[in-house]
C-alpha positions in Angstrom: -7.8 -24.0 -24.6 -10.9 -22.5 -26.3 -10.1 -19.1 -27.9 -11.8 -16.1 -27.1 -14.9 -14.9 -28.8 -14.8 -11.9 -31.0 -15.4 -8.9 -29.3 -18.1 -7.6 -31.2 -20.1 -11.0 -31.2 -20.0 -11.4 -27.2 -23.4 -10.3 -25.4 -23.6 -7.4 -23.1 -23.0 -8.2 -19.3 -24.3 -5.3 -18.2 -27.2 -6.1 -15.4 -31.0 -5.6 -17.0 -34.3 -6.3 -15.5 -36.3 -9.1 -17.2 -38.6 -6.3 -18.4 -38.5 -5.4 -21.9 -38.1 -2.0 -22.5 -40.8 0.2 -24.7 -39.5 0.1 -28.8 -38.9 3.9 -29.5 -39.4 4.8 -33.0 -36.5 4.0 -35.5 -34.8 7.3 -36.8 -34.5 7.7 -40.2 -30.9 7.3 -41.5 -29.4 10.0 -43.4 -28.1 8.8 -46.6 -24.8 7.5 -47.4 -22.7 6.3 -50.0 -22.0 2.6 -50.7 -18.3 2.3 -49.7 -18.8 3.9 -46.2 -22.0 1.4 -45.6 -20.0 -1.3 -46.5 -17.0 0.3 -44.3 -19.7 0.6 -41.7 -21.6 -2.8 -41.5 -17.6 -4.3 -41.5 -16.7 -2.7 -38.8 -20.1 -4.3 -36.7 -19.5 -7.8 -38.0 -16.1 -7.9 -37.4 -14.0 -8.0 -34.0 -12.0 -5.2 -32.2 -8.6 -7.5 -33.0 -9.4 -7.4 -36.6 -10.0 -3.4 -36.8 -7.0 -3.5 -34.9 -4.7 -5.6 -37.1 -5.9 -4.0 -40.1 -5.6 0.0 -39.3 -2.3 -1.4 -38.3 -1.1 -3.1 -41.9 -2.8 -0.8 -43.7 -0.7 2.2 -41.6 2.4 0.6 -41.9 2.2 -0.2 -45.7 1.1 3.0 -46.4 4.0 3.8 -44.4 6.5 1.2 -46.5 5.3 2.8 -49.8 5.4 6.1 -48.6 9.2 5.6 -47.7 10.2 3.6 -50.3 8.9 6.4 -53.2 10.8 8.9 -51.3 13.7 7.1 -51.5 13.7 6.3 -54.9 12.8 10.1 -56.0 16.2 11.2 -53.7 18.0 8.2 -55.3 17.0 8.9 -58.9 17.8 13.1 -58.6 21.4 12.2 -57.8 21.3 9.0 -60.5 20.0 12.1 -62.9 22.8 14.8 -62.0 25.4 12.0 -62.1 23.8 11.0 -65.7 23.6 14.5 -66.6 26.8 15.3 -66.4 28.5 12.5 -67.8 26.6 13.5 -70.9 27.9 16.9 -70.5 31.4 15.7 -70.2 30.9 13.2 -72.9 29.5 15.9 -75.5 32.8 18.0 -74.2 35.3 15.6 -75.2 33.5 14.6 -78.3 33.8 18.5 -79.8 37.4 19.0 -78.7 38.2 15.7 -80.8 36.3 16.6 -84.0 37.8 20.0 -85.3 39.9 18.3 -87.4 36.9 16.3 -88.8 35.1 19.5 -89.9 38.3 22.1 -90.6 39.0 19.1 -93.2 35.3 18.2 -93.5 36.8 14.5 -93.3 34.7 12.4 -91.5 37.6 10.0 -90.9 39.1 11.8 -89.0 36.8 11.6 -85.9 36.0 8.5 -86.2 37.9 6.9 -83.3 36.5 9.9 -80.8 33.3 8.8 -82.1 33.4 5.5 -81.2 34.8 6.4 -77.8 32.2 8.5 -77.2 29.8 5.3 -78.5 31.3 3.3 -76.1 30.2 5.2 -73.2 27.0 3.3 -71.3 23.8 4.9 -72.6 25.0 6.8 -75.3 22.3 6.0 -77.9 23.2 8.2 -81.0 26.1 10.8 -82.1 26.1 13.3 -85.0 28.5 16.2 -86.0 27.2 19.1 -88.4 29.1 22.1 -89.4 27.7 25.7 -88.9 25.4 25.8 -92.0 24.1 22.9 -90.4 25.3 20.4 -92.8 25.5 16.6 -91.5 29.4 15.1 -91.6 28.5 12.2 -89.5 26.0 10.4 -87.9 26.1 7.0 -85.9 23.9 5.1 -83.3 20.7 3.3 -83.1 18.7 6.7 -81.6 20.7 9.2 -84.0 17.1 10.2 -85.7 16.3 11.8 -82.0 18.7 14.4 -82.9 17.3 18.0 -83.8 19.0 19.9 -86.5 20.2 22.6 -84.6 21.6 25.7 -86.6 24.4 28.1 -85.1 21.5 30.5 -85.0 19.3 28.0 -82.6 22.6 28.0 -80.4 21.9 29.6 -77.0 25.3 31.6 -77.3 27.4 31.5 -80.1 30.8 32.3 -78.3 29.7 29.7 -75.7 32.2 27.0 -75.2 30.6 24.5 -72.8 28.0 21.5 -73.7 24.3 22.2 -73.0 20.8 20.1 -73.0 19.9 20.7 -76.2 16.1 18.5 -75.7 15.0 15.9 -73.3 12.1 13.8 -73.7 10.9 11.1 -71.5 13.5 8.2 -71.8 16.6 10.6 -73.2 18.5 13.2 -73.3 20.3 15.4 -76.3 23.5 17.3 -75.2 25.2 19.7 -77.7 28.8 21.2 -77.8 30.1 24.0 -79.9 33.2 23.0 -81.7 36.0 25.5 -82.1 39.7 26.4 -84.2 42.1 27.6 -81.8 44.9 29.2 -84.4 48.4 28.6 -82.6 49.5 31.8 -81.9 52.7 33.0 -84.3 55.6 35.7 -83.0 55.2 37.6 -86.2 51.4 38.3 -85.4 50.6 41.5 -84.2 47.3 40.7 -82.7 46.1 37.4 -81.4 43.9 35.8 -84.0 40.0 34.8 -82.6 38.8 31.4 -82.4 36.3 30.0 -85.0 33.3 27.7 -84.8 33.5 25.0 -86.8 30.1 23.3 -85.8 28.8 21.3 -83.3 28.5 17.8 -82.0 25.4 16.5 -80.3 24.7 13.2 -78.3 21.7 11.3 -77.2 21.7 9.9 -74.3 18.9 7.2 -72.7 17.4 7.1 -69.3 17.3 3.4 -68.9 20.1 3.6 -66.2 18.2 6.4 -64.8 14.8 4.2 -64.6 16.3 0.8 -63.6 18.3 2.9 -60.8 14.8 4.9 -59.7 13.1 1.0 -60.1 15.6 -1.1 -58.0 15.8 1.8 -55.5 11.9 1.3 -55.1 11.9 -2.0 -55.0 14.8 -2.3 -52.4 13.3 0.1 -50.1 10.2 -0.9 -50.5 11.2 -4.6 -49.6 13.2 -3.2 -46.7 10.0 -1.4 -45.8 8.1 -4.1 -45.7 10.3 -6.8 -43.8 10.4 -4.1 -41.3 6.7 -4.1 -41.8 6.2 -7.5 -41.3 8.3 -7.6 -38.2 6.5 -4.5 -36.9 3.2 -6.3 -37.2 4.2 -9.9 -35.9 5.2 -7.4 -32.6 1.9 -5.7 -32.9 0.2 -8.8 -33.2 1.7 -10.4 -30.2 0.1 -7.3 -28.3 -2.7 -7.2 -29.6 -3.4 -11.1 -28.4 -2.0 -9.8 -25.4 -4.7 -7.4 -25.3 -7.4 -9.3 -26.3 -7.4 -12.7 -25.5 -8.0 -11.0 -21.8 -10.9 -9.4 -23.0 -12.3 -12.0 -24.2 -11.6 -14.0 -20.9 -13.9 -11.1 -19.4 -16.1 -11.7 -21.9 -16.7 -15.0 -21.6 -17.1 -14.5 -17.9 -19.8 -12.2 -18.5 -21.6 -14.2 -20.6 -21.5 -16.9 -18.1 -22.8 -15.1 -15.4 -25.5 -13.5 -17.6 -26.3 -17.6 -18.4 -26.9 -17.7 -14.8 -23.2 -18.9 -13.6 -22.9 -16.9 -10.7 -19.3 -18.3 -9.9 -18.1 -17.7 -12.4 -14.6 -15.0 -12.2 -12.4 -13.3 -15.1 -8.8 -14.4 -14.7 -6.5 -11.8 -13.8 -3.9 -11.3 -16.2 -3.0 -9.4 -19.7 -1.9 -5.3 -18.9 -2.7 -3.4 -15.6 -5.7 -1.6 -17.0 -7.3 -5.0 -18.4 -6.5 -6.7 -15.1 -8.0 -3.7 -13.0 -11.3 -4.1 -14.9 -11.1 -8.0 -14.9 -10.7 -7.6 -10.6 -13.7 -4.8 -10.8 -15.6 -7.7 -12.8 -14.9 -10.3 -10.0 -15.7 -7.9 -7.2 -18.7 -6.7 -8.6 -20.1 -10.4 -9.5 -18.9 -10.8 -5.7 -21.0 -8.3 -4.4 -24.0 -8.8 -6.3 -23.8 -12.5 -4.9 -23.5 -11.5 -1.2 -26.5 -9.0 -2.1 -28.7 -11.7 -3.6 -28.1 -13.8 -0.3 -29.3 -11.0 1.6 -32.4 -10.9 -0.8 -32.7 -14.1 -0.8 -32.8 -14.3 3.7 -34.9 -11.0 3.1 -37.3 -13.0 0.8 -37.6 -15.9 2.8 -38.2 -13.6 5.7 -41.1 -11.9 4.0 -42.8 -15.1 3.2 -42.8 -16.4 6.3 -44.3 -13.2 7.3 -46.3 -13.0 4.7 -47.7 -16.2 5.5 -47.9 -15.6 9.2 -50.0 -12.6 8.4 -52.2 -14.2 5.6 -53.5 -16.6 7.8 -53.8 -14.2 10.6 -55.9 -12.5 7.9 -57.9 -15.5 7.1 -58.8 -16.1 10.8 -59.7 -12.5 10.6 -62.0 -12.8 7.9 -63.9 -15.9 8.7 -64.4 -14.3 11.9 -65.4 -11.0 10.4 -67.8 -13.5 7.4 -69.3 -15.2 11.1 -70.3 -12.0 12.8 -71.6 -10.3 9.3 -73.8 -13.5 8.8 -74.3 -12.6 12.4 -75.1 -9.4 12.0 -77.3 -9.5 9.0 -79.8 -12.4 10.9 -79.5 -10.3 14.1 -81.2 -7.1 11.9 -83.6 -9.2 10.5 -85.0 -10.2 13.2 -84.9 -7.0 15.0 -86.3 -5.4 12.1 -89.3 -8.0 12.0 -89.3 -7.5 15.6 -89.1 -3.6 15.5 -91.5 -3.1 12.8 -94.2 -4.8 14.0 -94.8 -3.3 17.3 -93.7 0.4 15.9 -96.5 -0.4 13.2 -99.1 -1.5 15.9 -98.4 1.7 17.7 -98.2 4.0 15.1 -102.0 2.0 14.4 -103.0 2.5 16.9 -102.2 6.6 17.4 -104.4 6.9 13.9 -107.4 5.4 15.7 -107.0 7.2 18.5 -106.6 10.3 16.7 -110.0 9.7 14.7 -112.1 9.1 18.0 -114.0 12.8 18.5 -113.3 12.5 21.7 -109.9 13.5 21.7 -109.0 16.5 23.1 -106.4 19.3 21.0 -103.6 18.2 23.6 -104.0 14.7 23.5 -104.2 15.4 19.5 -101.0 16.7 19.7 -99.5 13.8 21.4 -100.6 11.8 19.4 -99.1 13.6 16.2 -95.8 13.3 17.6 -96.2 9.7 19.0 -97.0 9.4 15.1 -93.9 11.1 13.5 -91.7 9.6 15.9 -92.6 6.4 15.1 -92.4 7.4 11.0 -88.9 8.5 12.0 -88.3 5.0 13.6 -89.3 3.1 11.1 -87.6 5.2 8.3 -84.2 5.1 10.0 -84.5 1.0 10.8 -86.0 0.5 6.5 -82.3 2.8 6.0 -80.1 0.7 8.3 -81.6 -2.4 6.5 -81.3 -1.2 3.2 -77.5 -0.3 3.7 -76.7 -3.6 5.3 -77.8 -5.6 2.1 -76.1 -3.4 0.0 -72.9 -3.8 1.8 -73.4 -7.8 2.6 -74.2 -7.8 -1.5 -77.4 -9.5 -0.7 -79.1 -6.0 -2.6 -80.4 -7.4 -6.3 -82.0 -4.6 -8.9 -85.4 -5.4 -10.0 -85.8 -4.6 -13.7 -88.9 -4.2 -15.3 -90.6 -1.6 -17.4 -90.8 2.4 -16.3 -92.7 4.8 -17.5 -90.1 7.4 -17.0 -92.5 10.7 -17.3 -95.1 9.0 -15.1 -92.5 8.0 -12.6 -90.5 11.0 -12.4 -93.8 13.1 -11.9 -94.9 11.0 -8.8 -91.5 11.2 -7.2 -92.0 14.9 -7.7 -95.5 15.0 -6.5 -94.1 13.0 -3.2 -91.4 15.8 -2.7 -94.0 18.9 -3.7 -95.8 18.7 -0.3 -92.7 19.5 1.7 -91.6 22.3 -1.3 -95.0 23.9 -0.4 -94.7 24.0 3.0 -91.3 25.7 2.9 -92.8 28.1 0.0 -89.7 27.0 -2.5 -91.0 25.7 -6.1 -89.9 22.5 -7.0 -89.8 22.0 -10.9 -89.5 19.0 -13.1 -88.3 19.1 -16.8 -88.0 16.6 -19.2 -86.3 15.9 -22.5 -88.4 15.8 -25.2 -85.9 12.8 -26.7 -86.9 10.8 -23.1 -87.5 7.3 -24.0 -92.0 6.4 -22.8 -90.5 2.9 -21.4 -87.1 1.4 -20.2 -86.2 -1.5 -18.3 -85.2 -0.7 -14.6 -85.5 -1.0 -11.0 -88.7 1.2 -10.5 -88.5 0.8 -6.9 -84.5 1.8 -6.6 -84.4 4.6 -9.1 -87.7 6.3 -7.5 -85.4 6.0 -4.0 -82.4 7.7 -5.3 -84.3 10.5 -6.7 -86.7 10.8 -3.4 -83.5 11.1 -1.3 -81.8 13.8 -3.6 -84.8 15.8 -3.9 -85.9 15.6 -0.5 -82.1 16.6 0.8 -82.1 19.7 -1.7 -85.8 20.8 -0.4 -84.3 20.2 3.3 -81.4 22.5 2.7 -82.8 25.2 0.5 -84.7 28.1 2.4 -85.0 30.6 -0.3 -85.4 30.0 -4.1 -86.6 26.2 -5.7 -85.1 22.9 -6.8 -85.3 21.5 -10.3 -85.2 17.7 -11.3 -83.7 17.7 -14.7 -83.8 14.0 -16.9 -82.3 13.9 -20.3 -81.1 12.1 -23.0 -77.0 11.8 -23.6 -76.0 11.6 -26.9 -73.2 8.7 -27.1 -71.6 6.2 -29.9 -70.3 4.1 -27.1 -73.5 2.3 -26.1 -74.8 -1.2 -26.8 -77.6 -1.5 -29.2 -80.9 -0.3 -27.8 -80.2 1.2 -24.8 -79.8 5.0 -24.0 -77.6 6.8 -21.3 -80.1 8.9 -19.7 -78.8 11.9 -17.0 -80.6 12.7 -13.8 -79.9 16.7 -12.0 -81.5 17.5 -8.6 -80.4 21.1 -8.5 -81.2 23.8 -5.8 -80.4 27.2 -4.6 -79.8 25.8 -0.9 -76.6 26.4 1.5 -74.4 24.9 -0.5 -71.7 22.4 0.5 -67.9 23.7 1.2 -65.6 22.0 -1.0 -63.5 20.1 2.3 -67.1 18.4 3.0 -68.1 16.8 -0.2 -66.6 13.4 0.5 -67.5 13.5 3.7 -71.3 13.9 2.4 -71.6 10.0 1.1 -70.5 8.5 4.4 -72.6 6.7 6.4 -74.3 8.8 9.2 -73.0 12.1 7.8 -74.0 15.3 7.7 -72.3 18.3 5.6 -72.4 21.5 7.6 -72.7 22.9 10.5 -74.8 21.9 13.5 -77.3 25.0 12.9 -77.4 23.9 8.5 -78.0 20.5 10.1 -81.3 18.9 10.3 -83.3 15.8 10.9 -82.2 12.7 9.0 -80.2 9.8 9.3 -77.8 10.8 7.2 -77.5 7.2 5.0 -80.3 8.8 2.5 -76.8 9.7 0.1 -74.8 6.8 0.8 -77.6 4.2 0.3 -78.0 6.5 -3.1 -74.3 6.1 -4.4 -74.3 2.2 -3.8 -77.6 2.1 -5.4 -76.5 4.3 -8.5 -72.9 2.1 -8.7 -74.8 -0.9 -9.0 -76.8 0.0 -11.8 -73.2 1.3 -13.3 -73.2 4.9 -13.0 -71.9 6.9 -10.4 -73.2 10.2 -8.4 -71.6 13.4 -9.2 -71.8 16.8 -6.9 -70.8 20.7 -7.6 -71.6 23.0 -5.1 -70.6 26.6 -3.9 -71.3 27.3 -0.4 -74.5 30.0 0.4 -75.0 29.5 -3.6 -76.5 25.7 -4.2 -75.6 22.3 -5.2 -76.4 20.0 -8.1 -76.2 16.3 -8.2 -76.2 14.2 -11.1 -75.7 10.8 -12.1 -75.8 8.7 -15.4 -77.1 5.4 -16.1 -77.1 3.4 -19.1 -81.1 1.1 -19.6 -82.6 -0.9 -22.4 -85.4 1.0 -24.0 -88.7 -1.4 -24.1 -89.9 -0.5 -27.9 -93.5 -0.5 -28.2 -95.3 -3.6 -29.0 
C-alpha cells in the first residue's frame, strides 16, 4: 500500500479555470526574528501529522518534567523536615550526655556520646565548647564548618532546646545549650538554678537530602515519561487514523485534478473525515453528470453551429452574387442614365441660347436643366456609395496645394452663401504645409458636402472652414495631422439625431428644416474620411449651429 502524501505537499483540488489569474503586487513583510522564520518556513515544509506529533511530545514532556520537579520539591521538603529534625534530636542527646565532660572539663568523658552521635548518617563534624567559648573537643571530617559561637551569640541563654545555628548549601549546623541540674537536697531552703555549662554543635550534610530530591526526579520523571511514551504511541495511532484518510482524499484530488475523473475517496477513518470524503465523491459525481450535459450541450451547439454556418455561407455567396450583380447592374444604368440625361440637359442649353425663345419657354427650360443637374447628382452619389461599400473605392494621392484647393472649394460654395446673404469665411493656419500628398479629388468632395450642408441649413449668420495644423509626437516621420472645421450658425442638430445624420438617405430635422438633397452627401463623407484614417466628428446645439471636424494624417511633399 502506498502511504499517503504529506499534507502540506499535496496540490489543491479545488476547481480553477485554465486562466491564469493577474500577479498582484507582493506585500512587503514585516520584519521578524530568526527563530520564528525558521519556526515559520518548518511549519510550510513539513506535514499536518508532523506538527501534530510534535506539539504533542513536546506538551507531554513538558508535562513529564513539569510533574516530575514538583514531585521532587514535595519529596525533598518532607526529606528536609525529616533531616532537620533528626539533627535537632541528635544535637539534644549529644548536650544532655556531655555535662560531665565540661563540669570536669574532661574530654573523656563524652567520648562514647560523641561517637554515638558520629555514628548517626550524615553527621559530618561535632565539637563541644564551654561558655567562654573554649574548645574541649572536636571530631569529624567537616568540624572546621563549625562557627564559634559565644553564650552571648546564643539566641536565649535560658533556652534549653537545639536550634540551627548556620546552614549553607550542602549542610547544616545545629547547636544545644548544655546545662547542670543540682539534685535537689532536703536541707536546701530554696531550689538551686540550673547552670550552663556550654554548648554542643553538630554539622550535618545534605547529601541524603540531594540524592533523595535526585532519585525522586529521576523516578518521577521516568514514570512521567513511560506514561509519555504510552500516551503518544495512543496519540500516534490516532493521528494515522486521522490522516492516512486525508491523505486518501488527497490523493483522490490530485487524481481527478490529473484528469482521472473516476476516481473516488474511500470512505473510512472518523465521521467528520468520512462526511467530507462522501461530499468529495458526490461532488466529483456531480461535476461528471454536469460535464455530460456540457458535453450533449456542446455537441448540440456544433451541429448547430455548423447547420447555421453553412446556412450563412449560402447566404453570403448569394448575397457576393447579387452585390456583383448589383454593382454591373448600376454601371450600366449609370452609363445608360448619364448619357441621355447629359444629351438632354445639352440640349436645354442650346435651346436656351436660341433668341427665339420666349421668358416661358426660358423658364422651362431652366427647370428641365436643374432637374436633370439634380438627376445626375443623385445617380454620381448612389455610384459613389456603392464602390465605397463593395470596397472597389481606391484614394488617389498626389500633390495638393492645400491653400489653393481649400480656396476653390470655397469659391464653389460662395455663390450659394451669396445668394442666401450669409458670409462664408475661410481661414488658414499659418503653420499649413504649401504641398501634401492626397486625394485631391476626395478631400475637395468631403469639404464641398460639409460646406454646402452648413450653407443649406443656416439662414441667418455665416459658415467658417477652419484648416490647421495639430501639434503631435505620435506621427510618422514627415507627415502632419492636419484638422478640417466647417462651422455655422444654422438650426442646429438635436442631440437624438446625430447618428441618424450619417445614414444613408437621411435627413436630421424636421420636414419644414428639411431641404433638397439626397441625403448620402454625409455618409459618402464619413466612408471617405475613414478610409483616409480619420474619422468625422459633430457638436451641435439645436437653433444655435453645428461644427464638423475631422483629422487626417498626409505626407508633406518638401520642395524640390
Amino acid at each position: 500500500m502506498t502511504p499517503p502524501l504529506p499534507l502540506d505537499s499535496r496540490p489543491s483540488v479545488i476547481p480553477r479555470d485554465d486562466a491564469v489569474a493577474p500577479a498582484s503586487t507582493p506585500q512587503p513583510q514585516p520584519w521578524r526574528p530568526w527563530p520564528l522564520r525558521v519556526y515559520a518556513r518548518w511549519l510550510r515544509e513539513t506535514s499536518f501529522r508532523r506538527h501534530l506529533s510534535v506539539a504533542v511530545a513536546l506538551g507531554t514532556l513538558c508535562l513529564a518534567l513539569l510533574m516530575a520537579a514538583v514531585n521532587a520539591w514535595q519529596g525533598g521538603r518532607q526529606v528536609r523536615a525529616m533531616l532537620m529534625e533528626q539533627g535537632g534530636r541528635v544535637a539534644a542527646n549529644l548536650a544532655s550526655n556531655s555535662s560531665l565532660a565540661l563540669l570536669y572539663a574532661a574530654a573523656d568523658n563524652a567520648d562514647e556520646a560523641v561517637r554515638a552521635s558520629l555514628a548517626f548518617p550524615d553527621v559530618m563534624g561535632i565539637e563541644i565548647r564551654d561558655t567562654k567559648g573554649r574548645l574541649l573537643l572536636a571530631l569529624g571530617p567537616e568540624r572546621d564548618r563549625l562557627p564559634t559561637t559565644t553564650a552571648a551569640a546564643v539566641p536565649d541563654p535560658a533556652a534549653s532546646e537545639p536550634w540551627l545555628d548556620q546552614e549553607t548549601e550542602d549542610s547544616w549546623a545545629f547547636a544545644a545549650p548544655v546545662w547542670t541540674r543540682p539534685e535537689a537536697s532536703p536541707f536546701d531552703v530554696t531550689l538551686r538554678p540550673a547552670q550552663l555549662l556550654g554548648h554542643v554543635r553538630i554539622v550535618l550534610s545534605k547529601a541524603t537530602l540531594h540524592r533523595t530530591q535526585t532519585s525522586l526526579f529521576l523516578a518521577n520523571f521516568g514514570v512521567a515519561v513511560l506514561f509519555a511514551s504510552i500516551f503518544l504511541l495512543a496519540v500516534r495511532f490516532l493521528i494515522l487514523r486521522l490522516t492516512r484518510p486525508l491523505g486518501a482524499l488527497s490523493q483522490a484530488m490530485e487524481r481527478v485534478e490529473l484528469g482521472d475523473n473516476d476516481a473516488r475517496a474511500p470512505a473510512g477513518g472518523p465521521r467528520d473525515i468520512a462526511a467530507m470524503a462522501d461530499t468529495f465523491n458526490r461532488m466529483i459525481t456531480a461535476l461528471q453528470e454536469r460535464e455530460t450535459e456540457l458535453a450533449a450541450h456542446r455537441d448540440h451547439l456544433e451541429d448547430l453551429v455548423a447547420e447555421r454556418t453553412l446556412e450563412l455561407s449560402d447566404a453570403k455567396e448569394r448575397a457576393e452574387v447579387a452585390s456583383r450583380a448589383k454593382s454591373q447592374f448600376l454601371a450600366r444604368m449609370s452609363h445608360e442614365l448619364r448619357t441621355p440625361l447629359n444629351a438632354v440637359m445639352g440640349y436645354a442649353q442650346i435651346l436656351k441660347m436660341d433668341a427665339t425663345v420666349t421668358p416661358k419657354q426660358r423658364n422651362g427650360l431652366d427647370i428641365i436643366h436643374s432637374s436633370g443637374q439634380h438627376l445626375l447628382t443623385l445617380i454620381v452619389d448612389i455610384l459613389d456609395l456603392s464602390r465605397i461599400e463593395a470596397g472597389k473605392a481606391e484614394l488617389r494621392v498626389g500633390p495638393v496645394e492645400l491653400a489653393t484647393r481649400l480656396q476653390a472649394v470655397v469659391d464653389i460654395v460662395r455663390v450659394m452663401a451669396a445668394d442666401k446673404n450669409i458670409e462664408l469665411d475661410l481661414v488658414l493656419d499659418p503653420r499649413l504645409p504649401a504641398t501634401v500628398l492626397a486625394d485631391d479629388k476626395r478631400l475637395s468632395q468631403i469639404l464641398l458636402n460639409l460646406l454646402g450642408n452648413a450653407v443649406k441649413f443656416t439662414h441667418v449668420g455665416g459658415v467658417t472652414l477652419r484648416a490647421q495644423v495639430v501639434p503631435s509626437d505620435d506621427l510618422e516621420r514627415g507627415h502632419v495631422l492636419l484638422r478640417f472645421e466647417v462651422q455655422d450658425t444654422g438650426v442646429g442638430i438635436a442631440e437624438d439625431q446625430v447618428e441618424r445624420l450619417f445614414e444613408p438617405f437621411e435627413q436630421a430635422g424636421n420636414a419644414e428644416q428639411r431641404v433638397g438633397g439626397t441625403g448620402l452627401g454625409l455618409a459618402i463623407s464619413r466612408q471617405l474620411v475613414r478610409m483616409m484614417g480619420g474619422e468625422i466628428r459633430l457638436e451641435s446645439r439645436l437653433a444655435e449651429g453645428s461644427q464638423f471636424w475631422f483629422e487626417i494624417s498626409v505626407p508633406v511633399q518638401r520642395a524640390a
